[in-house]
Structures are given as C-alpha cells and as structure tokens.
Gaussian input, Z-matrix of N, CA and C with variables (Angstrom, degrees):
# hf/3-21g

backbone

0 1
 N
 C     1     B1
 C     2     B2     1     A1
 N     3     B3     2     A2     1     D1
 C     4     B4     3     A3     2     D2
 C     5     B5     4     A4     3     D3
 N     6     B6     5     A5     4     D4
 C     7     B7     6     A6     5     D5
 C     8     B8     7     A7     6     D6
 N     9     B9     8     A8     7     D7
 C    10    B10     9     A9     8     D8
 C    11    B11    10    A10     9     D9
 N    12    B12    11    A11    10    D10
 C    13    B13    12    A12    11    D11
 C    14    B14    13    A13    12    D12
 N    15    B15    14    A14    13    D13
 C    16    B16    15    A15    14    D14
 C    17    B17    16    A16    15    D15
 N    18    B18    17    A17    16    D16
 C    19    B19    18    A18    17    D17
 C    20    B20    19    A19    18    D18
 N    21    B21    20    A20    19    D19
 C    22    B22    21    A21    20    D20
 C    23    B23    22    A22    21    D21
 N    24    B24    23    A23    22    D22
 C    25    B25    24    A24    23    D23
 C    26    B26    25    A25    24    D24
 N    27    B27    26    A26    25    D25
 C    28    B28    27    A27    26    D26
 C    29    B29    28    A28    27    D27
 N    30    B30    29    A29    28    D28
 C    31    B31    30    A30    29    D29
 C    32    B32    31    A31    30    D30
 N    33    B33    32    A32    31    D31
 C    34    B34    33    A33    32    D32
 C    35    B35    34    A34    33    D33
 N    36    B36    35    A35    34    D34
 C    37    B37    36    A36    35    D35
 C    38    B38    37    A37    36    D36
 N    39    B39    38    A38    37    D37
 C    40    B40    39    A39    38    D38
 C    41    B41    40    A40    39    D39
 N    42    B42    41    A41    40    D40
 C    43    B43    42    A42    41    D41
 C    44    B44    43    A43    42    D42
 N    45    B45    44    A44    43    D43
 C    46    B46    45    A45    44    D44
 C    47    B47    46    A46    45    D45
 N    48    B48    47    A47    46    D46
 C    49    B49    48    A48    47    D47
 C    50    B50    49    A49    48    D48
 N    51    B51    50    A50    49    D49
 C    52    B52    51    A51    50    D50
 C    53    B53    52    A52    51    D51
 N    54    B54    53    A53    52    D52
 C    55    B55    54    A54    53    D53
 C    56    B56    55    A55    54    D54
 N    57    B57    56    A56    55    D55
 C    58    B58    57    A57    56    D56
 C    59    B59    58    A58    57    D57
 N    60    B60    59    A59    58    D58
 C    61    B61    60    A60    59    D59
 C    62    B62    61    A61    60    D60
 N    63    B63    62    A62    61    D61
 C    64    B64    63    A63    62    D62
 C    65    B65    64    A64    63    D63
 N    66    B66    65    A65    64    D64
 C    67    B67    66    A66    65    D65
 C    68    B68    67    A67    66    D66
 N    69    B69    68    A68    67    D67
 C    70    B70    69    A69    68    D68
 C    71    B71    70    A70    69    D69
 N    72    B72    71    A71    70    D70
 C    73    B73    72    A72    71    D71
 C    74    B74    73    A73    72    D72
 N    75    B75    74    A74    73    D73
 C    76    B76    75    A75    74    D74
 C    77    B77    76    A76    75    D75
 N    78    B78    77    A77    76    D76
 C    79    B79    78    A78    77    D77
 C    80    B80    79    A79    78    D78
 N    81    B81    80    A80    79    D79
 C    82    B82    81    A81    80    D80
 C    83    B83    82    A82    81    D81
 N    84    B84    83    A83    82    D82
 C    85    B85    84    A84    83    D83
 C    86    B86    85    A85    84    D84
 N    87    B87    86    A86    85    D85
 C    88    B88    87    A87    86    D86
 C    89    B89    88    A88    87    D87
 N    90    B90    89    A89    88    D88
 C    91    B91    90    A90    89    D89
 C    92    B92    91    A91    90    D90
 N    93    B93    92    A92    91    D91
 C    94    B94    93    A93    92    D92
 C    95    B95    94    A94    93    D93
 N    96    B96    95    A95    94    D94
 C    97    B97    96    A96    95    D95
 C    98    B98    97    A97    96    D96
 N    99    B99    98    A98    97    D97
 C   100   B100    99    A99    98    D98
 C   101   B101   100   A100    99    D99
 N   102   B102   101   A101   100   D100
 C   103   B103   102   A102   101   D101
 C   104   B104   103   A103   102   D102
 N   105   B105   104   A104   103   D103
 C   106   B106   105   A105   104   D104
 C   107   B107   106   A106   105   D105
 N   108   B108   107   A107   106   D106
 C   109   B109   108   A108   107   D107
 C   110   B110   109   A109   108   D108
 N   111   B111   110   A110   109   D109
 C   112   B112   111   A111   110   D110
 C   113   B113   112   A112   111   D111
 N   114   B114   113   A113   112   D112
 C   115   B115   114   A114   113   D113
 C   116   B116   115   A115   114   D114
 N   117   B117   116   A116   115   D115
 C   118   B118   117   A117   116   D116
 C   119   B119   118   A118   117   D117
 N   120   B120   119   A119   118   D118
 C   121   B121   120   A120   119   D119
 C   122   B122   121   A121   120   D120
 N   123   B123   122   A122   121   D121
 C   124   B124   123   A123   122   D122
 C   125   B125   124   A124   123   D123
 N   126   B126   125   A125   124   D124
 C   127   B127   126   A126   125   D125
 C   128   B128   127   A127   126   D126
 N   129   B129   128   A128   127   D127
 C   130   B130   129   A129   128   D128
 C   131   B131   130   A130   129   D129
 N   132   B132   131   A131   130   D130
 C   133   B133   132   A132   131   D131
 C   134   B134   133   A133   132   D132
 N   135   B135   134   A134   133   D133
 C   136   B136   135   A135   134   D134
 C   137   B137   136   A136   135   D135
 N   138   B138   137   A137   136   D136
 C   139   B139   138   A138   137   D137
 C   140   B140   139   A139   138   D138
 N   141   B141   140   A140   139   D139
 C   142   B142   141   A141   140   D140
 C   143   B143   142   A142   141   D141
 N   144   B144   143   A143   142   D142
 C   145   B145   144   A144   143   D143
 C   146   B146   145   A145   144   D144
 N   147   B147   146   A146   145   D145
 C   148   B148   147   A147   146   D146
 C   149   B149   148   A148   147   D147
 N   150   B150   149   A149   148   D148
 C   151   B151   150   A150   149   D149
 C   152   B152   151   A151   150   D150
 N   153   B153   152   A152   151   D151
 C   154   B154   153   A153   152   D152
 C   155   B155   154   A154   153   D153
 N   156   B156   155   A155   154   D154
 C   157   B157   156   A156   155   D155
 C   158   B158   157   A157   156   D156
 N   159   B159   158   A158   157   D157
 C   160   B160   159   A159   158   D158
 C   161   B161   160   A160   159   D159
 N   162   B162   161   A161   160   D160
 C   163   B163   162   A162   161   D161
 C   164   B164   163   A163   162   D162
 N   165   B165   164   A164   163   D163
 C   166   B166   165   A165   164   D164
 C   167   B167   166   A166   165   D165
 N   168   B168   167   A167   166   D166
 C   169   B169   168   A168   167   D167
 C   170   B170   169   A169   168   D168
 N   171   B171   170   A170   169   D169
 C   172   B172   171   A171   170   D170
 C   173   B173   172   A172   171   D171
 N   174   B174   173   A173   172   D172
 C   175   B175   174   A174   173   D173
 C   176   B176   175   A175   174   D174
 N   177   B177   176   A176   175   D175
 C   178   B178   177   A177   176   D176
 C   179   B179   178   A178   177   D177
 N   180   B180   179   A179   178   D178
 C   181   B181   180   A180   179   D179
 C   182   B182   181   A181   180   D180
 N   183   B183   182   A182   181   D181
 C   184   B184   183   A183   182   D182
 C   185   B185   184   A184   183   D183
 N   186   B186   185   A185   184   D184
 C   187   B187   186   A186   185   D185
 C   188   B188   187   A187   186   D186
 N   189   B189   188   A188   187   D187
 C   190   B190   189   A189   188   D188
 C   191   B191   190   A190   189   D189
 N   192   B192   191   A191   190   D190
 C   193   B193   192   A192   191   D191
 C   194   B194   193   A193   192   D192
 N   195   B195   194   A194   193   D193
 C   196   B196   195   A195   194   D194
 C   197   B197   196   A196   195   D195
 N   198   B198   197   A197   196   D196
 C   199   B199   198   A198   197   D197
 C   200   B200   199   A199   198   D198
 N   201   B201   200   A200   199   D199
 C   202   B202   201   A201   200   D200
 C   203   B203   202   A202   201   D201
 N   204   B204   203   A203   202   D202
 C   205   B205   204   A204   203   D203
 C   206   B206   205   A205   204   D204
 N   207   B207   206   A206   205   D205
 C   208   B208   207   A207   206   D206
 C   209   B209   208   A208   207   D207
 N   210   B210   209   A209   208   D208
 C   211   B211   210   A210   209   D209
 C   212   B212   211   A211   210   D210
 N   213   B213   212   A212   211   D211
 C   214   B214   213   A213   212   D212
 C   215   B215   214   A214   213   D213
 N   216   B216   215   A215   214   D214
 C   217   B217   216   A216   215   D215
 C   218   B218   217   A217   216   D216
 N   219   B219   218   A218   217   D217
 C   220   B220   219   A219   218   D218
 C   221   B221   220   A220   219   D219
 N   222   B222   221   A221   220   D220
 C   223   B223   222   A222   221   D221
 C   224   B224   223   A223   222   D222

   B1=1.4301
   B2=1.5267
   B3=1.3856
   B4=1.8116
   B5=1.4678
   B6=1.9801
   B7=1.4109
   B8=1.3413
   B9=1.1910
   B10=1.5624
   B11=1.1989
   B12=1.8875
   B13=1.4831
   B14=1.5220
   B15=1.5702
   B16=1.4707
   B17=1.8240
   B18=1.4360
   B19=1.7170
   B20=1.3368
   B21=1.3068
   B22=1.6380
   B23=1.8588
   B24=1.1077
   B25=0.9211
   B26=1.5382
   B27=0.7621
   B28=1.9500
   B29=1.6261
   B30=1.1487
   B31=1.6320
   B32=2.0177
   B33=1.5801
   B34=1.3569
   B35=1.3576
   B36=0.8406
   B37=1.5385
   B38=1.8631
   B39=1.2463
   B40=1.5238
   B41=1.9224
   B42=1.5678
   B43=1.1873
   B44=1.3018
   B45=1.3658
   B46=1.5815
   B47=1.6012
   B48=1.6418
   B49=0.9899
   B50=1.8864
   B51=1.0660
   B52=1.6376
   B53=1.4924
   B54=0.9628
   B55=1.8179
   B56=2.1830
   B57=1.0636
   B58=1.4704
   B59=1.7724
   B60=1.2638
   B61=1.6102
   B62=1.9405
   B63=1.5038
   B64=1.1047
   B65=1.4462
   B66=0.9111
   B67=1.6441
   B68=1.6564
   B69=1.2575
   B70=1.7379
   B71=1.6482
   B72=1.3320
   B73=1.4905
   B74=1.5304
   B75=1.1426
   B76=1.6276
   B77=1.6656
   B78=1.3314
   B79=1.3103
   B80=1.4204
   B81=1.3418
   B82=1.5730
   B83=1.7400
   B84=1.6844
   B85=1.4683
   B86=1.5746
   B87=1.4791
   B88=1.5974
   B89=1.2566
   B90=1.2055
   B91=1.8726
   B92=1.9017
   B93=1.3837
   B94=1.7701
   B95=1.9141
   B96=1.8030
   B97=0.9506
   B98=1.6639
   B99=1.6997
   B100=1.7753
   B101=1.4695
   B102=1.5122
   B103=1.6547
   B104=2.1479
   B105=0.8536
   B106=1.3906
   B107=1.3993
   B108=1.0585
   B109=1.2931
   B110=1.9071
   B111=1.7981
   B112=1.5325
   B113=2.2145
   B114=0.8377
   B115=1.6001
   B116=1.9124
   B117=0.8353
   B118=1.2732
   B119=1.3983
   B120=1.2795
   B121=1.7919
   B122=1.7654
   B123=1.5251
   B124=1.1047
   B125=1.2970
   B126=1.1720
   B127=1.5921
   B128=1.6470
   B129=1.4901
   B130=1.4574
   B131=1.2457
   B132=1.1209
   B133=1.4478
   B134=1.7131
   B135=1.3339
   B136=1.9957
   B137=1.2023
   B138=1.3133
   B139=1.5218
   B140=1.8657
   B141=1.7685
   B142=0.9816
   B143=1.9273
   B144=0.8743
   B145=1.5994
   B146=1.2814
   B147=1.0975
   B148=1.5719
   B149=1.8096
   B150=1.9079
   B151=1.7015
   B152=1.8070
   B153=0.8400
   B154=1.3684
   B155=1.7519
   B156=1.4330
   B157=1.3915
   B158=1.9284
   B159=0.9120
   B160=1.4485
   B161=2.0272
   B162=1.7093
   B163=1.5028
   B164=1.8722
   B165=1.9129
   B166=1.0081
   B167=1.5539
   B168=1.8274
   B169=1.7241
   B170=1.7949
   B171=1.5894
   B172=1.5127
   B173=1.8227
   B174=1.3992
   B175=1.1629
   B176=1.9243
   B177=1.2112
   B178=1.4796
   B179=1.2453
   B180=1.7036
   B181=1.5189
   B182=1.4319
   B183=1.1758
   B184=1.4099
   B185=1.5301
   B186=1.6970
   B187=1.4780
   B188=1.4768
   B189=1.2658
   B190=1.7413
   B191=1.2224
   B192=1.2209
   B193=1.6085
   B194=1.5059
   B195=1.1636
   B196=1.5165
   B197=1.7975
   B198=1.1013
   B199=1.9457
   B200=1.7415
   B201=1.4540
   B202=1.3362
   B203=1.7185
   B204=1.1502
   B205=1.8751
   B206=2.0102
   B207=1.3683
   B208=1.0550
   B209=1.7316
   B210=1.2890
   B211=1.6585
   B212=1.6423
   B213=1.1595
   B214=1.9161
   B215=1.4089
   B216=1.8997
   B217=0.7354
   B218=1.6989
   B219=1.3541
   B220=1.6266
   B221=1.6615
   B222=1.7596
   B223=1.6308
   B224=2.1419
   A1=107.57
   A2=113.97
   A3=115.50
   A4=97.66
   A5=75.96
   A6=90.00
   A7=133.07
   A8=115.21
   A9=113.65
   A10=104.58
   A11=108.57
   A12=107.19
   A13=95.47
   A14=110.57
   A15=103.41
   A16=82.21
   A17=98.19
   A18=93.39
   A19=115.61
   A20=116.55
   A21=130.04
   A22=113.74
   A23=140.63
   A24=122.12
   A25=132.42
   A26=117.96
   A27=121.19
   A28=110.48
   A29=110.67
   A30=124.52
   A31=112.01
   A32=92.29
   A33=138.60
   A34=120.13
   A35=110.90
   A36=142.66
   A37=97.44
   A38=125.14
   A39=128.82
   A40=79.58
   A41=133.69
   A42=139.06
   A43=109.07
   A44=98.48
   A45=103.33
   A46=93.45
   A47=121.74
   A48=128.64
   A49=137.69
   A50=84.03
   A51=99.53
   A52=129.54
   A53=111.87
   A54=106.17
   A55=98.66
   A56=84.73
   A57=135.78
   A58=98.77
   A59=101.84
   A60=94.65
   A61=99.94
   A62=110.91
   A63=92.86
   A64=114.34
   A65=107.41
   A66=126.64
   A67=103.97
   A68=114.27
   A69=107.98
   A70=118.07
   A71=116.63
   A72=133.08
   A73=102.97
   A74=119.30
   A75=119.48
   A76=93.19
   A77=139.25
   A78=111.51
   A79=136.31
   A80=90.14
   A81=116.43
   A82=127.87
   A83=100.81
   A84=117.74
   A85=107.27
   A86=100.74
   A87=121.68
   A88=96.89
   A89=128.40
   A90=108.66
   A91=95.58
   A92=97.82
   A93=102.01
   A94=106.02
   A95=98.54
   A96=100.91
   A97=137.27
   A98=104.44
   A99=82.46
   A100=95.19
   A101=79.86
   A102=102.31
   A103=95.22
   A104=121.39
   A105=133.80
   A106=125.79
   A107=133.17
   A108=137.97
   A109=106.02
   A110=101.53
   A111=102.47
   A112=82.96
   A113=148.75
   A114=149.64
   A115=108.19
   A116=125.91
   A117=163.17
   A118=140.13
   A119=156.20
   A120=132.33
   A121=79.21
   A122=122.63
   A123=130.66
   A124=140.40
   A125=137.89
   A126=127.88
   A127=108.82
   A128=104.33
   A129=101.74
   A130=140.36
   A131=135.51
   A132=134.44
   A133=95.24
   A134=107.18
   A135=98.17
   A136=93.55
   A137=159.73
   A138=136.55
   A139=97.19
   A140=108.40
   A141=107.72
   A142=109.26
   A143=137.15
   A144=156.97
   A145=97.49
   A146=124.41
   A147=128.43
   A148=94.78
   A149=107.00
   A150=99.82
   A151=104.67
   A152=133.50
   A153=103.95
   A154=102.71
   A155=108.94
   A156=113.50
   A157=99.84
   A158=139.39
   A159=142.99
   A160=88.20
   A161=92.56
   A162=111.35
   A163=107.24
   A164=95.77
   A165=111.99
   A166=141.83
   A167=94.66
   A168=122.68
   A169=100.78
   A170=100.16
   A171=103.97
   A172=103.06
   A173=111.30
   A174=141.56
   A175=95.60
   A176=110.84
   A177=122.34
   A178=112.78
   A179=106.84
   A180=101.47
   A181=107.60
   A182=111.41
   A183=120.94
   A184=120.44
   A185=113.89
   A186=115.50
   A187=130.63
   A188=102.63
   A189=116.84
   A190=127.97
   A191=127.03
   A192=133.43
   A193=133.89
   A194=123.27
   A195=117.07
   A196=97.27
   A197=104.13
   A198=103.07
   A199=90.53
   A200=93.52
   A201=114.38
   A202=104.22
   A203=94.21
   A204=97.22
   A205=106.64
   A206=116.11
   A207=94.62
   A208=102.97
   A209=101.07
   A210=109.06
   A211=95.12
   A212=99.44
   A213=131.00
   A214=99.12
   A215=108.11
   A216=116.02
   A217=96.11
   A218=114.92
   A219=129.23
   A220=98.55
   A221=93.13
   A222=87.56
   A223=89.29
   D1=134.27
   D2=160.34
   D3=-124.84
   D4=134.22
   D5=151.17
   D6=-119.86
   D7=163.58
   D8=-134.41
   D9=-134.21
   D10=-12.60
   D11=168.28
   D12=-175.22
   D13=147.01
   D14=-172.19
   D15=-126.34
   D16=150.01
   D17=170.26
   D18=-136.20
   D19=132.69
   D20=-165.11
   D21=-68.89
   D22=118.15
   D23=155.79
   D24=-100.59
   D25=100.25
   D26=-162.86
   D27=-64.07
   D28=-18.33
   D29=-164.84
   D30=-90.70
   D31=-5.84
   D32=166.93
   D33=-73.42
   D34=-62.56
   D35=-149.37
   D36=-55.62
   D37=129.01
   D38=-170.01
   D39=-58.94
   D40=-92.33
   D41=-170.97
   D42=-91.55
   D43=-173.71
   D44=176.93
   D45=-133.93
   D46=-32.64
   D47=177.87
   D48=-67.42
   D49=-9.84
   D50=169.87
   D51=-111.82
   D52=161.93
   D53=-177.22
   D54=-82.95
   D55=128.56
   D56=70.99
   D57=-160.20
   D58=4.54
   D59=-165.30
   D60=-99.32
   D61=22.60
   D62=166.88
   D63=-120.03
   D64=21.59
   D65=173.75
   D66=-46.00
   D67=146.97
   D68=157.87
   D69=-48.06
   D70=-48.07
   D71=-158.80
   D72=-71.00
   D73=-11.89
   D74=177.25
   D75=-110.28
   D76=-23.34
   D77=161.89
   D78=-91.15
   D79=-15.54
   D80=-177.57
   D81=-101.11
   D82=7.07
   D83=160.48
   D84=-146.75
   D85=145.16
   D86=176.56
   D87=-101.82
   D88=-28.79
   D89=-158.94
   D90=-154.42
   D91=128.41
   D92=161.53
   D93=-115.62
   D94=124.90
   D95=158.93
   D96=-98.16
   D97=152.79
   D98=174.91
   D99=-143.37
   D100=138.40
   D101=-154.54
   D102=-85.83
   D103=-20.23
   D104=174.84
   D105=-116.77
   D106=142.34
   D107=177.52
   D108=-59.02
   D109=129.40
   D110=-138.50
   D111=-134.15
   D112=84.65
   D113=-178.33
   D114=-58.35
   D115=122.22
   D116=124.02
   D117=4.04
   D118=10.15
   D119=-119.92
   D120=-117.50
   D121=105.29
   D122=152.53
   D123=-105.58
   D124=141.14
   D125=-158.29
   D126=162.67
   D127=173.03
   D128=170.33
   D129=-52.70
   D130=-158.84
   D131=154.35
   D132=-87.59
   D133=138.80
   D134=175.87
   D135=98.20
   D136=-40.90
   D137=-110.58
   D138=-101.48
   D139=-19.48
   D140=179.22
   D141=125.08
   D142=-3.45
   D143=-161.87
   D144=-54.00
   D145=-49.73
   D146=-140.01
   D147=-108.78
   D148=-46.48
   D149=155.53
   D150=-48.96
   D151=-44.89
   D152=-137.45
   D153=-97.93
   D154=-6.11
   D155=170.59
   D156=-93.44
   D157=-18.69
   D158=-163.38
   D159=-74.83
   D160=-51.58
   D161=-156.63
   D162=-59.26
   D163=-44.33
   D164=172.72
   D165=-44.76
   D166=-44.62
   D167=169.69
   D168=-62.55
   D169=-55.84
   D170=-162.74
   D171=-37.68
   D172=-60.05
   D173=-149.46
   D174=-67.01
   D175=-23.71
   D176=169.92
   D177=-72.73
   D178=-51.67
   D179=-166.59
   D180=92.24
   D181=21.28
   D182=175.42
   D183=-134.21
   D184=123.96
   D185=177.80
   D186=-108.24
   D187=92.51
   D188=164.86
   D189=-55.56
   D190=-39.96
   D191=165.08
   D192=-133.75
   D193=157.61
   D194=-157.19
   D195=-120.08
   D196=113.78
   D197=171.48
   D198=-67.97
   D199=152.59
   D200=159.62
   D201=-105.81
   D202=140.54
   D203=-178.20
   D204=-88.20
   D205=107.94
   D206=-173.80
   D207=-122.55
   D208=160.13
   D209=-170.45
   D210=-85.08
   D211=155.97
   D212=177.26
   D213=-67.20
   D214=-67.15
   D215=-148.00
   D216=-161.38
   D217=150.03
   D218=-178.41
   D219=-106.93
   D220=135.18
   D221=177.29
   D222=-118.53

C-alpha cells in the first residue's frame, strides 16, 4: 500500500487541550503529503519495533547504528 496523503481532522480530535493534539502541527496542518513510498513500524512500547528493525539490518549485513554498552551500576 502507498500512501500518498494522510489528512488531519481536528474537529475529530478526542481534545484539543492535551498533548499530543495540542501541538501547533495538528492545528496548523490539514494534510501531509508523501511524494515517495515512506514505511511505518507502529505499535506499543514492547510490541517488538526496534527487534524487528535490529533483526532486519542484521539480516542485510548492514550497520546504521552503534549501541553504546553502558553499565547499571559500578561495583
């Protein structure tokens, strides 16, 4: 599927007074276009997003980002 244009309706919107829908960018745009085919990874916190793009790179053989190894705690 592409999408090719998503359009905001504010008159929608559960509040207007809380984040995230009180941002400028939800009052101050009706429509985002994308002129190219644009990918997605939405979901919970947990659901797995970040495995499945890590898994994805691995599986390329290609490295986009570098973990830093960091300690908890110093004994």
């Amino acid at each position: 599927m592409h999408l090719e244009r998503a359009n905001l309706h504010p008159e929608a919107f559960p509040t207007q007074k809380h984040y995230p829908f009180n941002l400028a960018i939800f009052s101050q745009t009706r429509s985002f276009e994308f002129p190219a085919p644009v990918t997605f990874f939405v979901g919970e916190n947990g659901t797995g997003k970040s495995t499945l793009l890590k898994a994805l790179v691995q599986k390329c053989g290609i490295q986009i980002w570098g973990e830093v190894e960091r300690r908890r705690f110093e004994i």
